[in-house]
C-alpha positions as CSV (number, residue, x, y, z in Angstrom):
1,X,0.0,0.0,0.0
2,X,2.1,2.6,-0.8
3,X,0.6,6.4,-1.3
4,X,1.5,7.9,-4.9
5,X,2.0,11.8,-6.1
6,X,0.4,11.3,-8.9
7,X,-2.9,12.7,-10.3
8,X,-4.8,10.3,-8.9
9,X,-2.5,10.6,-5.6
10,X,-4.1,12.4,-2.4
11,X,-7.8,12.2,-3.4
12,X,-8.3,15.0,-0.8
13,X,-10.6,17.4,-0.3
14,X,-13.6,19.0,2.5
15,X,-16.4,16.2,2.9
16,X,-20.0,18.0,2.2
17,X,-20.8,18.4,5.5
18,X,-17.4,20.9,6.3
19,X,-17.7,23.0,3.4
20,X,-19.3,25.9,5.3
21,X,-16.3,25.5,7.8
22,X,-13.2,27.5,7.9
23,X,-11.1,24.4,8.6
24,X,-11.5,20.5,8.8
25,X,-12.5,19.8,12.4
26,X,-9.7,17.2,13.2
27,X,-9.5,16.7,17.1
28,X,-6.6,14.9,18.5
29,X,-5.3,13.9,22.0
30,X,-3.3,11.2,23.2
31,X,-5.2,7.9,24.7
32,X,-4.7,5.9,28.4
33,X,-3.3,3.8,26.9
34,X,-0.6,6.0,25.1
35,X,-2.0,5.3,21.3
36,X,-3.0,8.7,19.1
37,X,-6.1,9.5,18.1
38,X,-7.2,11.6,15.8
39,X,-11.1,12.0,15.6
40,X,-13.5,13.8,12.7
41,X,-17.2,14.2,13.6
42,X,-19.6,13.5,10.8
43,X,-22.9,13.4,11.7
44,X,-24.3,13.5,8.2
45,X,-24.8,9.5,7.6
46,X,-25.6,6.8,10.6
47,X,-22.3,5.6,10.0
48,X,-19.0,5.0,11.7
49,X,-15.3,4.6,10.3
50,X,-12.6,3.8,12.5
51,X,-8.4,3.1,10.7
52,X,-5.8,1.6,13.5
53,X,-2.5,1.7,12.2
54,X,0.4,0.5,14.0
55,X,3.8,0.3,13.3
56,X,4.0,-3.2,11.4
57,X,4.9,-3.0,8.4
58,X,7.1,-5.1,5.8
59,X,10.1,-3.4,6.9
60,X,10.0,-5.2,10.1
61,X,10.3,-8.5,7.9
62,X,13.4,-10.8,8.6
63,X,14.4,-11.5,4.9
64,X,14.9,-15.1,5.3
65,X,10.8,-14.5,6.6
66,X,9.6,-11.9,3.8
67,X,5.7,-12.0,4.2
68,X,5.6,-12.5,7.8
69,X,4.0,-8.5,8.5
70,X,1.6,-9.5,5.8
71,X,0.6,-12.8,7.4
72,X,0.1,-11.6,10.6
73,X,-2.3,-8.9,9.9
74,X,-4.3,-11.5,7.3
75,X,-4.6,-13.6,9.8
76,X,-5.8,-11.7,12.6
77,X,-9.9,-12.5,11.8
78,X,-9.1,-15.9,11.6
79,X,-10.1,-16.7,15.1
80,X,-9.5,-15.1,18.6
81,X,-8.3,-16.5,21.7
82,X,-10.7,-16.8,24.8
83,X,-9.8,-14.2,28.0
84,X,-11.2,-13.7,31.0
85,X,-15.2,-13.9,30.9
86,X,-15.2,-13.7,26.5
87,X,-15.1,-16.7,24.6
88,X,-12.9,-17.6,21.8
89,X,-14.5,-17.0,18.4
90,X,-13.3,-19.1,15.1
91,X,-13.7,-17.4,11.8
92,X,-16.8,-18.3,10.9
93,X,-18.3,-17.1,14.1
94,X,-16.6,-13.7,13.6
95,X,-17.7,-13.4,9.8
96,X,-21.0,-13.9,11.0
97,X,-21.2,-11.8,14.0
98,X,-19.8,-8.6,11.4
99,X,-22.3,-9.9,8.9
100,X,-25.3,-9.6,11.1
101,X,-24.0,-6.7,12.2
102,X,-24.2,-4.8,8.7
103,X,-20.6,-4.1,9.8
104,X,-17.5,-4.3,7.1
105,X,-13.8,-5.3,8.7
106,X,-10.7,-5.6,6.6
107,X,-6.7,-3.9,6.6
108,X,-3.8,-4.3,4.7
109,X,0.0,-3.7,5.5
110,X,2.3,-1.5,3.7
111,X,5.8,-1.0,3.9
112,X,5.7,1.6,6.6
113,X,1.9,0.0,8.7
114,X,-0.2,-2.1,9.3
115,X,-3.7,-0.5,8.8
116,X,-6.7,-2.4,10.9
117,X,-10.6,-0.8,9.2
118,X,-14.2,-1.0,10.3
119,X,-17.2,0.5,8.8
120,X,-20.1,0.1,11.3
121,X,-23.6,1.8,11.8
122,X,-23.5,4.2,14.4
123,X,-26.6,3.5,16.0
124,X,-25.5,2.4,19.8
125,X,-25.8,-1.2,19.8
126,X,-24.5,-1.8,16.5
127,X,-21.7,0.3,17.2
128,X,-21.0,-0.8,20.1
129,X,-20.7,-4.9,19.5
130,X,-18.7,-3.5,16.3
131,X,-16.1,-2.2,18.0
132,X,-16.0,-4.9,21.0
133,X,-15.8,-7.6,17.8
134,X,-12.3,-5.2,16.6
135,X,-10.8,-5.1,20.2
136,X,-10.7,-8.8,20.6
137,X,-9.7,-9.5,16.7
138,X,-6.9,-6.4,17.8
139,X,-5.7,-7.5,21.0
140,X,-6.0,-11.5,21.4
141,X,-5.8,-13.3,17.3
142,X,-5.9,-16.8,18.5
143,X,-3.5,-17.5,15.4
144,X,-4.5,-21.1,14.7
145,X,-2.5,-23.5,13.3
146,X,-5.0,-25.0,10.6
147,X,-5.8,-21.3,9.3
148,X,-1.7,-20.8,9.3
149,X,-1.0,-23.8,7.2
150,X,-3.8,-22.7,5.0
151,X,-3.0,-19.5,4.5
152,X,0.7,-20.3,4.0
153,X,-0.2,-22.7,0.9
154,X,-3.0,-19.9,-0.4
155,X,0.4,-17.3,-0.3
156,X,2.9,-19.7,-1.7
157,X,0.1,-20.9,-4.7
158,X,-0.6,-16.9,-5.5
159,X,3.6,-16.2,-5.4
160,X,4.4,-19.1,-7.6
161,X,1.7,-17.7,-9.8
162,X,2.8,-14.1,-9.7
163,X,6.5,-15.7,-10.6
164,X,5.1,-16.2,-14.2
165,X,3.6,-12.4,-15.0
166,X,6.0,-10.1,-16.0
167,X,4.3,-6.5,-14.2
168,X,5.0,-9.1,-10.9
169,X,8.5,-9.8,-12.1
170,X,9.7,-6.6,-13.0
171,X,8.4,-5.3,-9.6
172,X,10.3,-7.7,-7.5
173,X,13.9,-7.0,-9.5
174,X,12.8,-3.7,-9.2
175,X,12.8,-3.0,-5.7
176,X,15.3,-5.5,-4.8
177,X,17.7,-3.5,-7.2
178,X,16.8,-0.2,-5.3
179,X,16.9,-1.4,-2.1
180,X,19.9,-3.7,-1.8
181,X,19.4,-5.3,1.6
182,X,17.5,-2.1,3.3
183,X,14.0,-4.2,4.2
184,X,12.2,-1.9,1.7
185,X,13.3,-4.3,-0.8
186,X,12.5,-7.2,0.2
187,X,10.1,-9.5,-1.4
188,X,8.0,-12.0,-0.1
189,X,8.7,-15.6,-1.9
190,X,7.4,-19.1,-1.9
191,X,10.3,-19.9,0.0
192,X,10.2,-17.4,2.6
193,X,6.3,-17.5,3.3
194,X,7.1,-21.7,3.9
195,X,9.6,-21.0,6.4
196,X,7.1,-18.6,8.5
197,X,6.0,-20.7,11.7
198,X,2.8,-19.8,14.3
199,X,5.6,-19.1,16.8
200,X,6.6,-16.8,14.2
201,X,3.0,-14.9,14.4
202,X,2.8,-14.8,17.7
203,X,6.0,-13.3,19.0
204,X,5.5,-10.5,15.8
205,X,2.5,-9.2,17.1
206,X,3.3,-9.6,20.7
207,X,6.3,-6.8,19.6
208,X,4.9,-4.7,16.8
209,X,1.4,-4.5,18.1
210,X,1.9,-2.1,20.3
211,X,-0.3,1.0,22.1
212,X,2.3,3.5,22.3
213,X,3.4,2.9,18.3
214,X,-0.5,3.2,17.7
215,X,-2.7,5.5,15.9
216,X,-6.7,5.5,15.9
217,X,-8.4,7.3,13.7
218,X,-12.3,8.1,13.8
219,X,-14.7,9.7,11.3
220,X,-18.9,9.4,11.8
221,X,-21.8,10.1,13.4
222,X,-20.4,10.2,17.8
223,X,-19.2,12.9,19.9
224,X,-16.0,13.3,21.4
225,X,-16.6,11.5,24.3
226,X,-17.9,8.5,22.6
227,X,-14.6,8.7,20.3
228,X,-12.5,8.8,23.2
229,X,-14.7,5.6,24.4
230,X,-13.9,3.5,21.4
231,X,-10.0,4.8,21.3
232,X,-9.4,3.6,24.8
233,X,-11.3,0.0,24.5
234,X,-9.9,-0.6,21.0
235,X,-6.5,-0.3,22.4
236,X,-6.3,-1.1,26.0
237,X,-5.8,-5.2,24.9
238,X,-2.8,-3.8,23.5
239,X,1.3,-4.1,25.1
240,X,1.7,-1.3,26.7
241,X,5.0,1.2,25.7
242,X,6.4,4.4,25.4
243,X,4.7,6.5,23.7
244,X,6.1,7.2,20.3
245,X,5.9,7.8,16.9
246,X,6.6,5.3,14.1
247,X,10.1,5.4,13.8
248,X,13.1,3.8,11.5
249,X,15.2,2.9,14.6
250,X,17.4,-0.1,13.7
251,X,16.5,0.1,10.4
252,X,19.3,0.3,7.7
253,X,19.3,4.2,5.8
254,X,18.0,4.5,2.3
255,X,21.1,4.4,0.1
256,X,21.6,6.5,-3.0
257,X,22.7,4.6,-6.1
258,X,26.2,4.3,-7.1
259,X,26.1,3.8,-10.4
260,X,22.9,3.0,-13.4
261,X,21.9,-0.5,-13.6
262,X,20.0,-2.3,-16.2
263,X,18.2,-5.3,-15.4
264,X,16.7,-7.7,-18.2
265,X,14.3,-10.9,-18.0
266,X,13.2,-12.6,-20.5
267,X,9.3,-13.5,-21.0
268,X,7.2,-14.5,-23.8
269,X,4.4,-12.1,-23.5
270,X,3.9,-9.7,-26.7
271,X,4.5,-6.2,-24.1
272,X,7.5,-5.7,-22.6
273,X,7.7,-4.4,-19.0
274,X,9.7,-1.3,-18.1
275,X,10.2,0.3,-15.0
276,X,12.7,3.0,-14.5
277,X,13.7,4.7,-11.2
278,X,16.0,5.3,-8.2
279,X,15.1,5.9,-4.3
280,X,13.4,9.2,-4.0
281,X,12.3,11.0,-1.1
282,X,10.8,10.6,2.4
283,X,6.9,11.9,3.5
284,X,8.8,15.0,5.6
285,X,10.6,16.0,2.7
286,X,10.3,19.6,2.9
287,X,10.0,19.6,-0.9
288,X,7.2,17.7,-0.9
289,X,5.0,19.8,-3.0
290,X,7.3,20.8,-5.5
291,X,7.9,17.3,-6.2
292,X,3.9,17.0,-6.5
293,X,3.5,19.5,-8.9
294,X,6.9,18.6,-10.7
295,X,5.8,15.2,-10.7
296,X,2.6,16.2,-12.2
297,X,4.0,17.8,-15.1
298,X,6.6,14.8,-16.1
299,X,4.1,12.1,-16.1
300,X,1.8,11.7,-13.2
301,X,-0.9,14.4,-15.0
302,X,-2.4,11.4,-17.6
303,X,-2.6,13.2,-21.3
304,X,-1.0,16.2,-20.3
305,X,2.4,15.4,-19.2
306,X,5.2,15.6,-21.1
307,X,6.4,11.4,-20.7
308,X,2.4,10.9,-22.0
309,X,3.2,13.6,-25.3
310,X,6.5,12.3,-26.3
311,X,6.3,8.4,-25.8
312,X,2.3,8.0,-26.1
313,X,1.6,11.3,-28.3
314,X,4.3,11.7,-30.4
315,X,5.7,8.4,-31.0
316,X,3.5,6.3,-30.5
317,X,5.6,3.5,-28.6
318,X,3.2,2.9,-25.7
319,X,-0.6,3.2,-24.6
320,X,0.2,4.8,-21.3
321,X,3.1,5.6,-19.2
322,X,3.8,7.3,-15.8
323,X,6.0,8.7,-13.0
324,X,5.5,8.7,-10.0
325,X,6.9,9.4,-6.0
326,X,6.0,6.6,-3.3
327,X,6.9,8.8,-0.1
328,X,7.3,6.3,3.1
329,X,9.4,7.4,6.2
330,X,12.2,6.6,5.0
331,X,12.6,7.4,0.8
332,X,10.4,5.3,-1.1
333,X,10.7,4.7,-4.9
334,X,10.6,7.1,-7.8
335,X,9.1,4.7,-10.7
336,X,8.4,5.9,-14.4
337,X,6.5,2.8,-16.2
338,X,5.5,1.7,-19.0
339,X,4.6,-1.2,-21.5
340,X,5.2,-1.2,-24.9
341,X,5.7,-3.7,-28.0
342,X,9.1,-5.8,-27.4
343,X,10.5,-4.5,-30.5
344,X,10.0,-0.8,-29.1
345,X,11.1,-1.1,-25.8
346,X,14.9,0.3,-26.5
347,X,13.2,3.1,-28.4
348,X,10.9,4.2,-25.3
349,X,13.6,3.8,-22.5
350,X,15.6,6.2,-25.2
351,X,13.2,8.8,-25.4
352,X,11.7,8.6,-21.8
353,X,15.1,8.6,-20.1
354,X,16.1,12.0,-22.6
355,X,12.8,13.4,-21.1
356,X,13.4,12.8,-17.9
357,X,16.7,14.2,-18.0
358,X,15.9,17.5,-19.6
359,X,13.1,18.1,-17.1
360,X,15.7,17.5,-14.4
361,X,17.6,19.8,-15.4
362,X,16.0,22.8,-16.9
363,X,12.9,22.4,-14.7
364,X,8.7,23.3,-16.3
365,X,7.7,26.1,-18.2
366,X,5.5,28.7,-17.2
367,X,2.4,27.3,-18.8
368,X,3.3,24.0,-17.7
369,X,3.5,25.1,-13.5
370,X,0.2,27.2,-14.4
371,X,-1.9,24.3,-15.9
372,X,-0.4,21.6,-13.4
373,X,-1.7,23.7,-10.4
374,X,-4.9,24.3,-11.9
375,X,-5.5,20.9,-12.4
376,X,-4.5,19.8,-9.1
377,X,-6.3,22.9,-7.2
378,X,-9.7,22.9,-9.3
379,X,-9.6,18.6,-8.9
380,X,-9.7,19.3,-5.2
381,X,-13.2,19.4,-4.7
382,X,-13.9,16.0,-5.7
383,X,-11.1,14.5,-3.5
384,X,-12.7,13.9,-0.4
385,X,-16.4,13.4,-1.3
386,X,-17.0,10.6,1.4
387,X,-16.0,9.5,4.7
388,X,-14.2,6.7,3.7
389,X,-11.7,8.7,1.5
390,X,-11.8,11.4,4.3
391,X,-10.7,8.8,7.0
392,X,-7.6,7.8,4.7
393,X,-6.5,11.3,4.3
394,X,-6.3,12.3,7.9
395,X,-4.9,8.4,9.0
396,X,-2.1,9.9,6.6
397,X,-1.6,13.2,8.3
398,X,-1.9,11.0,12.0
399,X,0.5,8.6,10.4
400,X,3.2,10.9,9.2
401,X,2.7,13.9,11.9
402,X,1.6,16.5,9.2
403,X,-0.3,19.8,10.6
404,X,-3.7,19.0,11.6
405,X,-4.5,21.7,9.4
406,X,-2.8,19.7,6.1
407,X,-6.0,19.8,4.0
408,X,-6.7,23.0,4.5
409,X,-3.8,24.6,3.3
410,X,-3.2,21.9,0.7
411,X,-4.3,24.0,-2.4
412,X,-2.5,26.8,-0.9
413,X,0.9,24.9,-0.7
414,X,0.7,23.9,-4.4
415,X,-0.3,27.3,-5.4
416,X,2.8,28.7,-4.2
417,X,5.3,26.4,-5.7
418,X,7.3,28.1,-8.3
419,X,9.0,26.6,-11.2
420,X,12.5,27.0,-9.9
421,X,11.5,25.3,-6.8
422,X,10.7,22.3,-8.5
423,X,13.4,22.0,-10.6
424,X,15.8,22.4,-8.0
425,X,13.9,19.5,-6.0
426,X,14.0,17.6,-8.7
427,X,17.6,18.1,-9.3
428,X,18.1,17.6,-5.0
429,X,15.8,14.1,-5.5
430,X,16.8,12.4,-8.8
431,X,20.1,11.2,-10.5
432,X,19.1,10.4,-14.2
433,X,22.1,8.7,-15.1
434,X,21.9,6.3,-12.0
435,X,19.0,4.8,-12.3
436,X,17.9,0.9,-11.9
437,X,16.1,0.1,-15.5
438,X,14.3,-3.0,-15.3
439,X,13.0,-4.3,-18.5
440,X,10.6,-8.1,-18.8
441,X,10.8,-9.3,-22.2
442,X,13.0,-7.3,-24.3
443,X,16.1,-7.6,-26.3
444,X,19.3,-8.9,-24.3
445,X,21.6,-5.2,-25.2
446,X,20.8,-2.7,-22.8
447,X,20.2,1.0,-24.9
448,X,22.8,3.2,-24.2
449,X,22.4,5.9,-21.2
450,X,21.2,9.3,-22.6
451,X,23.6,12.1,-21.6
């Protein structure tokens, strides 16, 4: 789960019920338990959504155990643990006790978190046995060892499978080029989901699921007491720490590239695969919007940027290609991809990687900074049109410790970027001639580097 600048990056704007407000009402305050919370009321719709993130990502795999983040959050519904006067639940029982409920559960895990959802009616006692149903899934996952084994062969069947597609391949050389042994680049694989054990689970989310690392955020139709309610029973099943934010302490620094690489697999499909890129920057970049809007322009606007006119437009060597920054605490990938015919594919890393150089170095037009920010600013409005893109948006801002007041000023902040502030952040954030090139199914000689 990783969040792109791109145009379709950020879908943020004021939900209906704000617009008549000077500013997005986020309330925050810290929890008994130590976890942050960060609530929106949103009394418009019976409805409640609630995003626990906690600092569990991927880059607290073990290499050797790639996948291991990812299992423990998937398996987390599978069945809780009895404790004290509540019984322990299999997954059945739970899927039917959200089902009856009207309630929806799910999460993911990125690199950076692992990111625990409900959607629940916010009528009293639906809300209530909701959220009860979350803090024992949370706190007590009973981790059992028939759902382990099955979800271990469901992983290793959909890895082996992923082996054969080229987008999949081309991804995992990708990152693995970029990242060397930082834990950003690791991969989960057949082999390394098969040596993952229950024991393995456990201790995981015995350490990573933690209150003090642990953020809560709330958007719907309760008060602020009733938020503070749910924040403190959602999390007081949790370890108990210091309170913190997510940090990268014992984690290896992002590394800048030495030297360009090019990386080529071979694969039978008709469309070559081509990803291009180098580590780029981190969330608190203070050059964050300059990139956006920069980014914008070189191919993260669709039609109008300038990798879309002369690959797409021009040439005709592709149906789509695109840039685009993956900020994470520490610098996530810059990626420009594309597919194209096999035959082409020297021709369009030739043209794209001239493109991207120029742009690095003499930075947008005039025309080109006023039509990006237009298209970002007017494309606001429709950005956070419902509580469930609302609640990702400020889990972000929670997440990363950006100003409460973040959406706010967002249209501000791009309006004031100026062209020489984003080709010198461009020029601070990317190398063109050391980049990792990645191509599935082309010829075996690299193109040469453009200068």
């Amino acid at each position: 789960m990783r969040y792109w600048i791109s145009a379709g990056w950020l879908l943020a704007t004021l939900f209906a019920p704000f617009a008549a407000q000077a500013a997005l009402p986020i309330q925050h305050w810290t929890a008994a338990s130590g976890a942050r919370v960060y609530f929106v009321p949103s009394p418009s719709i019976p409805m409640l959504d609630i995003n626990l993130d906690l600092d569990a990502g991927t880059r607290f795999d073990p290499r050797d155990k790639a996948g291991l983040a990812t299992m423990v959050a998937g398996l987390l519904d599978k069945g809780v643990a009895a404790a004290d006067a509540a019984p322990a639940r299999s997954e059945g029982e739970l899927a039917d006790a959200f089902a009856d409920l009207g309630a929806e559960f799910g999460g993911g895990v990125s690199d950076d978190r692992a990111s625990i959802r409900l959607r629940t009616l916010s009528s009293p006692a639906a809300r209530t046995a909701a959220v009860a149903l979350m803090a024992q899934i949370v706190s007590r996952p009973a981790y059992p060892v028939e759902m382990v084994e099955r979800e271990k062969a469901r992983l290793t069947a959909a890895l082996r499978e992923a082996e054969t597609r080229p987008a999949a391949m081309a991804a995992r050389a990708f990152n693995a080029a970029l990242y060397g042994d930082h834990p950003y680049g690791f991969t989960a694989s057949p082999e390394t989901v098969q040596a993952i054990t229950r024991d393995d689970l456990v201790a995981f989310h015995q350490r990573r699921y933690d209150a003090g690392h642990a953020v809560v955020t709330l958007i719907g139709d309760i008060d602020r007491a009733q938020a503070q309610q749910i924040a403190d029973q959602l999390t007081a099943g949790l370890p108990r720490t210091a309170t913190a934010t997510p940090s990268t302490t014992g984690l290896p620094p992002v590394l800048p590239l030495a030297a360009p690489r090019d990386i080529r697999l071979p694969h039978p499909a008709q469309q070559a695969h081509v990803l291009v890129g180098q580590p780029g920057i981190a969330r608190s970049d203070p050059d964050f919007f300059a990139i956006l809007v920069g980014n914008h322009i070189l191919g993260g606007g669709g039609f109008t940027s300038r990798l879309t006119s002369e690959v797409r437009e021009k040439r005709g060597l592709t149906y789509g290609i695109s840039s685009g920054f993956a900020p994470l605490l520490q610098p996530g990938p810059f990626q420009i991809s594309v597919q194209t015919r096999k035959d082409q594919a020297d021709e369009a890393l030739r043209v794209l990687r001239a493109e991207l150089a120029r742009f690095v170095a003499e930075g947008p037009s005039v025309a080109e900074m006023k039509a990006a920010k237009a298209n970002l600013v007017n494309g606001f409005p429709l950005r956070l049109d419902s509580n469930r893109k609302l609640i990702g948006n400020v889990a972000n801002i929670a997440w990363y410790g950006l100003p409460l007041d973040y959406l706010d000023g967002w249209t501000r902040r791009v309006e004031a970027v100026t062209a020489d502030q984003v080709r010198m952040a461009f020029q601070r954030a990317l190398q063109p001639e050391r980049m990792v090139t990645v191509i599935v199914g082309a010829a075996d000689q690299p193109a040469a580097l453009s200068k």
